[in-house]
C-alpha positions as CSV (number, residue, x, y, z in Angstrom):
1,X,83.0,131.8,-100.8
2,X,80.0,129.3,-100.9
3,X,76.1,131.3,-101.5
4,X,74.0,128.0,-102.4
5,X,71.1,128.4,-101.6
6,X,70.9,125.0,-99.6
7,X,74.4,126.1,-97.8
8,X,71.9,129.0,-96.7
9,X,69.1,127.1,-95.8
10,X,71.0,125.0,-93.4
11,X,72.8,127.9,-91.5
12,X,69.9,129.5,-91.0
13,X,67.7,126.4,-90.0
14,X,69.3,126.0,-87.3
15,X,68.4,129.1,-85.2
16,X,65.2,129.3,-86.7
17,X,66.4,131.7,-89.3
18,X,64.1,130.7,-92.5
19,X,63.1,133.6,-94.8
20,X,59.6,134.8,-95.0
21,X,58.5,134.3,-98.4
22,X,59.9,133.8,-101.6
23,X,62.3,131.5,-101.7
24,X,66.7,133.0,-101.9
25,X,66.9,134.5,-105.1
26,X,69.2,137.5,-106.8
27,X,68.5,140.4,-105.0
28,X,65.6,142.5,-106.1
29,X,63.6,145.8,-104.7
30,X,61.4,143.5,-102.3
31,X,60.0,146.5,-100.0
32,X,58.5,150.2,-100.6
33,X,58.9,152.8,-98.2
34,X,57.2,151.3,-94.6
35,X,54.6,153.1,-94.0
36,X,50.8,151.5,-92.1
37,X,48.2,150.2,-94.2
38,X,45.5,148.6,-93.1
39,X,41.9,148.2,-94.5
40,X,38.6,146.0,-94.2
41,X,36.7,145.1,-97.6
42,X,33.6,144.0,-97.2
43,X,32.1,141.8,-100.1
44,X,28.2,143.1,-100.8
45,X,25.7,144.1,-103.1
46,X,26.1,147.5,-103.6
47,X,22.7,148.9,-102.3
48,X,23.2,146.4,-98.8
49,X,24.4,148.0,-95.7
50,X,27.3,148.6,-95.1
51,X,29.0,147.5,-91.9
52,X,30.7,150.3,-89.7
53,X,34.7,149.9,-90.5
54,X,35.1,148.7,-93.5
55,X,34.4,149.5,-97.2
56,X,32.5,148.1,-100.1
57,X,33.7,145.8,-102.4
58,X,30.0,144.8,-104.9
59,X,31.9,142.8,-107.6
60,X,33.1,145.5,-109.9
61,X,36.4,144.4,-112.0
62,X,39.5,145.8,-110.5
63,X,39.8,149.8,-110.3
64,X,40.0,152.6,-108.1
65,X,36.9,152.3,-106.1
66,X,36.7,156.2,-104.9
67,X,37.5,155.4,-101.7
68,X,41.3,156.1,-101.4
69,X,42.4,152.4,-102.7
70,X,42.0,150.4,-105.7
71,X,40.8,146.9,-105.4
72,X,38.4,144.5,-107.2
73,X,38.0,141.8,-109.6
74,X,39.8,139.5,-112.8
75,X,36.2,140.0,-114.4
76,X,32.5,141.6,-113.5
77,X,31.2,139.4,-110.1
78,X,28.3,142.0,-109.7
79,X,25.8,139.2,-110.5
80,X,27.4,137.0,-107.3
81,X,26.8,139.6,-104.8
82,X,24.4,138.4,-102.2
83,X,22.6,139.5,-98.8
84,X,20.8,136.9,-96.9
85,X,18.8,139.3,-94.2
86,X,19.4,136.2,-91.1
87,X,19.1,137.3,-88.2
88,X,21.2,134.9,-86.9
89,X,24.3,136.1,-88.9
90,X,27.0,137.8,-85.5
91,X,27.0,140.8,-87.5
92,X,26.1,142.9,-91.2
93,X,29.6,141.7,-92.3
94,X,28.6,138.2,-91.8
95,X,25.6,138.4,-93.4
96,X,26.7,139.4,-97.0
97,X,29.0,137.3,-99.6
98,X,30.3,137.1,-102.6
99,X,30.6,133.9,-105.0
100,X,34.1,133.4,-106.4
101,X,33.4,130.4,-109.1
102,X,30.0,130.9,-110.5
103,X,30.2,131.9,-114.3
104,X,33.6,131.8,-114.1
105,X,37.0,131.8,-111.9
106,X,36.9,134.9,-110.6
107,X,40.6,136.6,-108.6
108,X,40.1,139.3,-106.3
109,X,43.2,141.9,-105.7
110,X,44.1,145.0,-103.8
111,X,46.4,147.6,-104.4
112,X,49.1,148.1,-101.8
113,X,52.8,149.0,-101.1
114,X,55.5,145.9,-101.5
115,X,56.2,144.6,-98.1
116,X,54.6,141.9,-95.9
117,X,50.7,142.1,-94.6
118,X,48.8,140.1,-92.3
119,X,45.7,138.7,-94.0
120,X,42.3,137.8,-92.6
121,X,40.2,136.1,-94.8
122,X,36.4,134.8,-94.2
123,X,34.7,132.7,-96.2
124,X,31.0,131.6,-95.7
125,X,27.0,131.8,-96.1
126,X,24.3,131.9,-93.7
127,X,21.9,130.6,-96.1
128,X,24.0,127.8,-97.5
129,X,27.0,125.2,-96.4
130,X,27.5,123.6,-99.7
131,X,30.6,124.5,-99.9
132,X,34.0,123.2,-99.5
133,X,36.5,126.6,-99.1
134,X,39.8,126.8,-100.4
135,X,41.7,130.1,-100.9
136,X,45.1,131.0,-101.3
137,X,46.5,134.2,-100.7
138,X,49.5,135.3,-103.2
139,X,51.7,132.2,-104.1
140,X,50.6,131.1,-100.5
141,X,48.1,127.9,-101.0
142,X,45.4,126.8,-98.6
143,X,45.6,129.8,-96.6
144,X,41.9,129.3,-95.5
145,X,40.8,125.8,-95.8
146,X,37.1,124.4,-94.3
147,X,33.4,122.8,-95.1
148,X,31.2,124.6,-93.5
149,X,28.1,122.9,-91.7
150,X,24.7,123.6,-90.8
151,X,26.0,124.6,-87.3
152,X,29.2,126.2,-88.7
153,X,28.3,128.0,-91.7
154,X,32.1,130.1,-91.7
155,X,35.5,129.6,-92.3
156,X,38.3,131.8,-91.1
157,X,41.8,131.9,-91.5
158,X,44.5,134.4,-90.7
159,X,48.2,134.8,-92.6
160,X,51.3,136.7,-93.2
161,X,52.2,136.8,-96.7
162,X,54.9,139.0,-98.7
163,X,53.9,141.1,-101.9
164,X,56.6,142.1,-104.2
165,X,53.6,143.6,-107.0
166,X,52.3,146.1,-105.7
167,X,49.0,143.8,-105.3
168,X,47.9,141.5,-102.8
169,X,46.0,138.3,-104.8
170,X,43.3,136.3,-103.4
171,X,42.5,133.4,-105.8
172,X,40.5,130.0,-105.6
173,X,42.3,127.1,-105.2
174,X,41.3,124.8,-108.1
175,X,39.7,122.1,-105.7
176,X,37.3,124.5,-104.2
177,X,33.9,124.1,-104.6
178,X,31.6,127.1,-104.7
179,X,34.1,129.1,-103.3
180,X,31.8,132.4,-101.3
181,X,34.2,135.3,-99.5
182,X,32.3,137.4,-96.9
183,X,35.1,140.1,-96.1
184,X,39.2,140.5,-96.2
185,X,40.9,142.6,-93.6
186,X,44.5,143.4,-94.6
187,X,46.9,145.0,-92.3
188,X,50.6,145.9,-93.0
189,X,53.3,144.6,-91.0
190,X,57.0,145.5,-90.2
191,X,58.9,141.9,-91.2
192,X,62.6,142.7,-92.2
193,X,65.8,140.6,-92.2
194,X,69.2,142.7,-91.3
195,X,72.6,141.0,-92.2
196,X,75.9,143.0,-90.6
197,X,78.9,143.0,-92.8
198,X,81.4,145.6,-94.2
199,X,80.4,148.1,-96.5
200,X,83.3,146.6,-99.0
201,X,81.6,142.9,-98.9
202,X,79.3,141.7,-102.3
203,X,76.1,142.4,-101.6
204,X,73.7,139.1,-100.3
205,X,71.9,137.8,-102.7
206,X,69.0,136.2,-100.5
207,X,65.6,138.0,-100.9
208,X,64.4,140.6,-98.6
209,X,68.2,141.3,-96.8
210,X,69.3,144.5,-95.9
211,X,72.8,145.2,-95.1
212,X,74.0,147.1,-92.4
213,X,77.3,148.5,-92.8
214,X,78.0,150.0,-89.6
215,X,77.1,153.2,-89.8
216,X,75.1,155.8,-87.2
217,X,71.6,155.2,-86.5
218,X,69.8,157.0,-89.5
219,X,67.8,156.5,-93.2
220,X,68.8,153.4,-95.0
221,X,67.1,152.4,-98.1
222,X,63.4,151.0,-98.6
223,X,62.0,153.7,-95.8
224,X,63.9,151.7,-93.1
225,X,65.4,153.3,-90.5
226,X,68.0,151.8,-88.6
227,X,72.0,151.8,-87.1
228,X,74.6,152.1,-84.3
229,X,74.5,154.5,-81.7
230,X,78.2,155.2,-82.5
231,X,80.2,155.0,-85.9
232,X,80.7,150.9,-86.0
233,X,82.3,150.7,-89.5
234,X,85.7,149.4,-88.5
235,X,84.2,146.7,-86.3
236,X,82.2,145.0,-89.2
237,X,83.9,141.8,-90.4
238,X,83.8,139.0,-93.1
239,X,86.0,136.6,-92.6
240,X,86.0,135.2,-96.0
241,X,85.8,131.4,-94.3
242,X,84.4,129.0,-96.1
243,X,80.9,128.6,-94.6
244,X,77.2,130.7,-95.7
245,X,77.7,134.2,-96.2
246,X,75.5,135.1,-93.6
247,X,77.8,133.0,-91.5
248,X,81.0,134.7,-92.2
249,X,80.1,138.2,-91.8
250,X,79.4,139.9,-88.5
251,X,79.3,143.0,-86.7
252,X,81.7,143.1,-83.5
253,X,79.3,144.9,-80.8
254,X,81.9,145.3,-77.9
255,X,85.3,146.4,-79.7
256,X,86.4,149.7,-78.5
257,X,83.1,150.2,-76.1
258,X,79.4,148.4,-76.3
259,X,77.7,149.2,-79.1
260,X,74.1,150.1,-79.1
261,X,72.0,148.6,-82.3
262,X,68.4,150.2,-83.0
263,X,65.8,150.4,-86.0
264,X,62.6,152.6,-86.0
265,X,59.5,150.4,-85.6
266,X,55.9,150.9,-85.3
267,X,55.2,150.5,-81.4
268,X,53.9,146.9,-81.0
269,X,55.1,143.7,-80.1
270,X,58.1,141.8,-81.8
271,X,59.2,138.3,-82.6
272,X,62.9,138.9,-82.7
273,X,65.4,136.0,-84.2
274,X,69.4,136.5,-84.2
275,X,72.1,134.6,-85.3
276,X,75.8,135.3,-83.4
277,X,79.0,134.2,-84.8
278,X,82.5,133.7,-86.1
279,X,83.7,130.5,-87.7
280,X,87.6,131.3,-87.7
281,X,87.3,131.9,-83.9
282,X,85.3,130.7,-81.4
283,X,86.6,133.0,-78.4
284,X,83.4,134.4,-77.3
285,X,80.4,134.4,-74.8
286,X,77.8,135.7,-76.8
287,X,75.1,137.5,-74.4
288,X,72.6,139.6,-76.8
289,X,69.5,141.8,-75.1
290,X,66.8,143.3,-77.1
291,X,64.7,145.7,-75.4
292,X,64.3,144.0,-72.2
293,X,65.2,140.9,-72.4
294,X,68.2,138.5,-73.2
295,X,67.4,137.1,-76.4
296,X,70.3,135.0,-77.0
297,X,72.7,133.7,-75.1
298,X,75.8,130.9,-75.2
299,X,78.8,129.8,-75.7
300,X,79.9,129.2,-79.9
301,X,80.6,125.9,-80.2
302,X,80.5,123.5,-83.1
303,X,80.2,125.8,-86.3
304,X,81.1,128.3,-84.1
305,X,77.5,130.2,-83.9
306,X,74.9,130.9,-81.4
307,X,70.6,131.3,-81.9
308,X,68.2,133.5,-79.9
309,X,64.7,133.6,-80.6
310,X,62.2,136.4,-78.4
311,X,58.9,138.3,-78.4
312,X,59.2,141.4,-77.4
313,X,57.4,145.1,-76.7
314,X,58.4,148.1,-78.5
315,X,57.0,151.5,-76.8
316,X,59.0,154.0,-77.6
317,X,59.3,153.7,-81.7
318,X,62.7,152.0,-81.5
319,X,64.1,148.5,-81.3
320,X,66.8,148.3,-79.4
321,X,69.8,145.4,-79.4
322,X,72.7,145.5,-77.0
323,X,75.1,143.4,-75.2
324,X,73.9,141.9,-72.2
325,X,75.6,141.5,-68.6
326,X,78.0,138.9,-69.1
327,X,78.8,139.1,-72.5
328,X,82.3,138.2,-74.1
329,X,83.2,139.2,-77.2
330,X,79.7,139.5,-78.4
331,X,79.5,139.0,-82.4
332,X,76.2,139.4,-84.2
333,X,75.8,137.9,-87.8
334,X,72.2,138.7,-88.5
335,X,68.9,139.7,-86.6
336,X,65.0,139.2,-88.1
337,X,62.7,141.0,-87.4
338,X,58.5,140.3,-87.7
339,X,56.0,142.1,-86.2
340,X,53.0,140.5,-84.4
C-alpha cells in the first residue's frame, strides 16, 4: 500500500486535485469548528477617522484591541501611523497607512479560528510612491507585489491562504522597500477535502482530509457537517491495489439504490472538484451531479479514474452530490470542496 507523497501528488494532479496549503504531511487538527468570520482592519493613527465598516488598527503590539478580536503588532508601530488629508484619496480608508519597515521589521497578526480565509490586502500612500511592496501572507510569499507611481499610488492583491495557529501572519518580504499597509479585510471561507473509504481503513495521512465512512448525513468532527441520505457503510471500499490511497478507496453511490451525498455549507457559490474510481475494475460509467449540474462525467480508462471540475450555487445550506442520468456503476474516490 504506497502513501508517498509524490505517488499522491500525481493521482491527484491529474483531475486537478492539488491540496490547498501545506504541503501532505501526518495528519494533524488542521480546522476548528466552521463557523463565519469576517473583518476589515483599518491601519490609522488612533485620533484619524475612522472609516464606516471596519475597525482600528494605530500600531499597538499585538493584544486584544476591545473590539471583539485581537490583532496587532511583533513590536510598537504607533510612531508609523499616518493620515495624509488628500482629497484625492477614493475613500478615508485610502487615505491612512501604516509603515511596516521603519525602525524596525515590523509583523502584523490577527487572531482567528484554524481554517482557510480569503485575504485582501492594500498597500499604498497618497502622499508618496517610493515604494516597492512586497507582502506575504502566512508561509504564502509575494501575495501582494507592485511599485506604485505617481498615477497609481496603490497596490492590491487578494488570496486564500490556510491557518493552522490560530493567527493569520502578514509579514514583509525581505526585498521590500518601505513597505506601507493601508487596510486588511479578512473573510473565512469553507475549503475542505472529503476522502470516502471504510471506516476499518488507516486513516490518510495528507493534510486537511476528512474521511467519510459512510454513515447518515449528520456531525462529523472539526464542526463539519456532512453524509449519505441512507446508511452507505457496506458500500465503502478499499481495494488494497497497489496505487495512491486516495485511489484505492471509494464509496459505491448506486449499490442497492442511488445514494444521495450532502455536507452543510454556508449559502454561496462553490468550486467543486471530484475524483471517480476503481483500479481493480474498470466496469463503470461514472456520471456525478452536484447540485445542478453534472460535474463529472466518463468512462474509466487508463488508471481506471475519472475528473470533474464545477462552480456551483448553494441556496439552501446544503451541498448536494448524486448520480446523474446515465450513470453506471458510479464510484466516487474523493470530492473538494472551496468556497468562492
Amino acid at each position: 500500500m504506497k502513501t508517498s507523497l509524490s505517488k499522491a501528488l500525481h493521482l491527484t494532479s491529474l483531475g486537478g486535485l492539488m491540496l490547498l496549503g501545506a504541503p501532505a504531511v501526518a495528519q494533524s487538527v488542521p480546522f476548528s469548528p466552521f463557523a463565519p468570520f469576517q473583518v476589515r482592519v483599518n491601519f490609522q493613527p488612533a485620533q484619524a477617522q475612522v472609516p464606516a465598516g471596519f475597525v482600528v488598527d494605530s500600531g499597538q503590539v499585538y493584544g486584544s484591541r476591545g473590539n471583539g478580536y485581537t490583532y496587532g503588532w511583533s513590536a510598537d508601530n504607533t510612531a508609523n501611523t499616518r493620515d495624509r488629508d488628500d482629497a484625492n484619496t477614493p475613500s478615508q480608508a485610502y487615505d491612512t497607512l501604516i509603515r511596516t519597515q521603519n525602525g524596525g521589521d515590523f509583523t502584523w497578526e490577527l487572531a482567528v479560528p484554524n481554517g482557510h480565509y480569503q485575504v485582501r490586502l492594500v498597500a499604498g500612500d497618497a502622499g508618496f510612491f517610493d515604494s516597492d511592496y512586497i507582502f506575504s501572507v502566512e508561509y504564502y510569499g509575494h501575495v501582494l507585489k507592485g511599485t506604485p507611481t505617481t498615477d497609481k499610488r496603490f497596490v492590491e492583491a487578494v488570496t486564500t491562504v490556510d491557518v493552522n495557529d490560530g493567527r493569520l501572519t502578514v509579514r514583509n518580504d525581505s526585498f521590500a522597500v518601505n513597505n506601507k499597509l493601508a487596510f486588511v479585510e479578512v473573510t473565512r471561507k469553507l475549503v475542505v477535502d472529503i476522502q470516502f473509504q471504510p471506516a476499518s481503513a488507516s486513516p490518510v495521512e495528507i493534510y486537511g482530509m476528512l474521511p467519510d465512512f459512510g454513515q447518515v448525513y449528520g456531525s462529523r468532527a472539526h464542526g463539519f457537517t456532512y453524509g449519505w441520505n441512507v446508511d452507505n457503510t457496506a458500500n465503502m471500499v478499499d481495494v488494497g491495489f497497489d496505487v495512491d490511497i486516495l485511489a484505492q478507496r471509494h464509496a459505491r453511490m448506486q449499490q442497492g439504490g442511488d445514494r444521495v451525498w450532502e455536507i452543510a455549507v454556508p449559502n454561496g457559490v462553490y468550486e467543486v472538484d471530484l475524483m471517480a474510481g476503481d483500479p481493480s475494475t474498470r466496469n463503470g460509467a461514472y456520471r456525478i451531479q452536484v447540485e445542478d449540474s453534472v460535474v463529472l462525467s466518463g468512462v474509466p480508462s487508463g488508471q481506471g479514474f475519472t475528473h470533474g471540475s464545477g462552480v456551483v450555487a448553494v441556496s439552501d445550506g446544503r451541498l448536494t452530490v448524486r448520480s446523474a442520468q446515465g450513470a453506471a456503476n458510479n464510484k466516487l474516490n474523493v470530492i473538494r470542496i472551496r468556497q468562492r
